[in-house]
N, C-alpha and C positions, 0 to 999 in steps of 0.2 A: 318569739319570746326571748327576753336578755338576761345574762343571767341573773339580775336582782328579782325579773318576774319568778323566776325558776321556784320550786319550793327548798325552801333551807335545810338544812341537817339541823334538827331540833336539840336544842343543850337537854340532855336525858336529865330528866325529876330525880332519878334512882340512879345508884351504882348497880352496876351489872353483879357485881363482887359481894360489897357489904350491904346494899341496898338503901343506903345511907343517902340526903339531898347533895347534888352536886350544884356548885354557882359557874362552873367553868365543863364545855365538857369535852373537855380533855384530864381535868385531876379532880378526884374524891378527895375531900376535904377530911373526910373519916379515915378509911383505909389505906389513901394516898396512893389509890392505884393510880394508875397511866390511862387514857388511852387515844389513839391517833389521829390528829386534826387534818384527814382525808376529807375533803369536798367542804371543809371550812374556811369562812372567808376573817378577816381581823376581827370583825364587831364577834363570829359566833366564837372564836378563841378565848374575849373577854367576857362572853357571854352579856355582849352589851346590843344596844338596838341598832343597825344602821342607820343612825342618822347625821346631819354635820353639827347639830347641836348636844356636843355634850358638855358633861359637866368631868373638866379636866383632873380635879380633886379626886371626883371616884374612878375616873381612867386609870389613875395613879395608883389610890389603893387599890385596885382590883389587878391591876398590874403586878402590885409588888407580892399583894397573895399571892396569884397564880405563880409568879415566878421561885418567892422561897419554895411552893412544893413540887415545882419540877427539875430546880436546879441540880445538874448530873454530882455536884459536892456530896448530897444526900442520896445520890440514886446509884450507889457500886451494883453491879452484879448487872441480871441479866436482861435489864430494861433502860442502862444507859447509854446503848443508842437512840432507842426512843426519847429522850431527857434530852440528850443532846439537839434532837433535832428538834423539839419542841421547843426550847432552848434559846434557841435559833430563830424561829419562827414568831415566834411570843416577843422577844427584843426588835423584829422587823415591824410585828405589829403594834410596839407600842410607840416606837418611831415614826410612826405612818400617821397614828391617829393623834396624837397626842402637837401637830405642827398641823394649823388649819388648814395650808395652803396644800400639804400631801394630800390629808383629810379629803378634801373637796376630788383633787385627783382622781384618789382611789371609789367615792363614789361613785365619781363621773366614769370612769371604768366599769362598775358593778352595773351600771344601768348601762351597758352597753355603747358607751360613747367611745370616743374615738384615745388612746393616747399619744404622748407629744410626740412621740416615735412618726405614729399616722399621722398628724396634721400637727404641722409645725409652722401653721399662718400666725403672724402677728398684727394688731392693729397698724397701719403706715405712720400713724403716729408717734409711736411708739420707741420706731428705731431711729426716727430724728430726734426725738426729744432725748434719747439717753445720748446722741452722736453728740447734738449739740452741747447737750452738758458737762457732760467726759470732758470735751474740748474746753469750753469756760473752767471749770476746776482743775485741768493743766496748768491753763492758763495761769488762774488764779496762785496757785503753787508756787511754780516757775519764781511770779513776781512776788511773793509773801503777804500778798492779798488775801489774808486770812477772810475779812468781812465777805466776801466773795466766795471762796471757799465754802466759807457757812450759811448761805442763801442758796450755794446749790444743794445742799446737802440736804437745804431746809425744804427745797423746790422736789428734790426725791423721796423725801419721805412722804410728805403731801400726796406726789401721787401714785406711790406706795399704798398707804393706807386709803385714799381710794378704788384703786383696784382691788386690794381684799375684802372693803365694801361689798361691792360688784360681785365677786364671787362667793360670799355669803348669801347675797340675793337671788344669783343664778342657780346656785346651789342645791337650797330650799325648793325650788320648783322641778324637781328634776324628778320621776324622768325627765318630765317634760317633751318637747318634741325637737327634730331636728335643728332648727334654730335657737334654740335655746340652749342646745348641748355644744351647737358650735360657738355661742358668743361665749361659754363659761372655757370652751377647748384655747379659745384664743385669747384669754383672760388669764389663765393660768400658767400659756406661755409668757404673754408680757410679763409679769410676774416673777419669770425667772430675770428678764432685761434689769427688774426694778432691785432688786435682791443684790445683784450682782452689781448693778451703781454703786448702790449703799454702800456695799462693800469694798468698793473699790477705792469710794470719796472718802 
């Protein structure tokens, strides 16, 4: 079983406290108690589904609730270490989910896959076509070959945005089985090759 099969730590209907509906469960919305996002993965933080399709607008708002009522400004005394590390947590998790390509990551992790740490294969493709590009857009520099310049740039984004295709596709099917967690594993590496082009060019 991986841990996405596992059973979840259910976001509590009620405050323990005021008995009040909680949307987050880690903070009463009423009372403004606390309380500890032990055995909590990002989605149960925001009290959102695990899926790669969301809807980044209520990511956001739900984000920015949760975080005016945990933030340690409002929490003196003897629950902001908790605030703090909630805090914490809640800013990692909205960074995560809120950039597709982490997003898929972190699923891919939750269903037991591998991360880049574990399998760091690239498609062969991949590290020639960024080699060879690098090199033309030197090139192109070097000589003030702008037009050139911006054909490779226009050549990386292309397959850029195809590879985020791909791993929107991969994605969606997951768990999925063994092959299919390694072509999204090696997708997500390229990913970072194509990332860092862009950047670069």
């Amino acid at each position: 079983m991986t841990e996405a099969d596992a059973p979840r730590p259910a976001t509590p209907v009620k405050c323990a406290h005021c008995d009040g509906p909680m949307q987050s469960p880690v903070l009463c919305d009423h009372c403004q108690s606390l309380y500890p996002a032990d055995g909590l993965n990002y989605f149960d933080l925001l009290g959102l589904p695990p899926t790669y399709d969301i809807d980044l607008a209520a990511l956001r708002q739900r984000y920015l609730h949760v975080s005016r009522g945990i933030h340690p400004d409002y929490r003196p005394g003897a629950d902001s270490t908790l605030s703090l590390r909630l805090s914490a947590l809640l800013n990692e998790a909205y960074r995560v989910l809120s950039d597709p390509v982490l997003r898929a990551e972190y699923l891919l992790e939750l269903h037991g896959g591998k991360s880049a740490a574990q399998d760091k294969s690239v498609p062969p493709q991949v590290l020639s076509f960024a080699l060879e590009l690098r090199e033309q857009a030197q090139d192109a520099k070097l000589s003030g070959d702008h037009a050139t310049r911006d054909r490779c740039v226009a050549r990386a984004r292309v397959e850029h945005d195809r590879a985020l295709g791909e791993i929107a596709d991969l994605v969606r099917q997951l768990p999925g089985d063994g092959h299919i967690q390694s072509r999204l594993r090696a997708t997500l590496n390229a990913m970072k090759y194509y990332r860092k082009l862009l950047a670069d060019l």
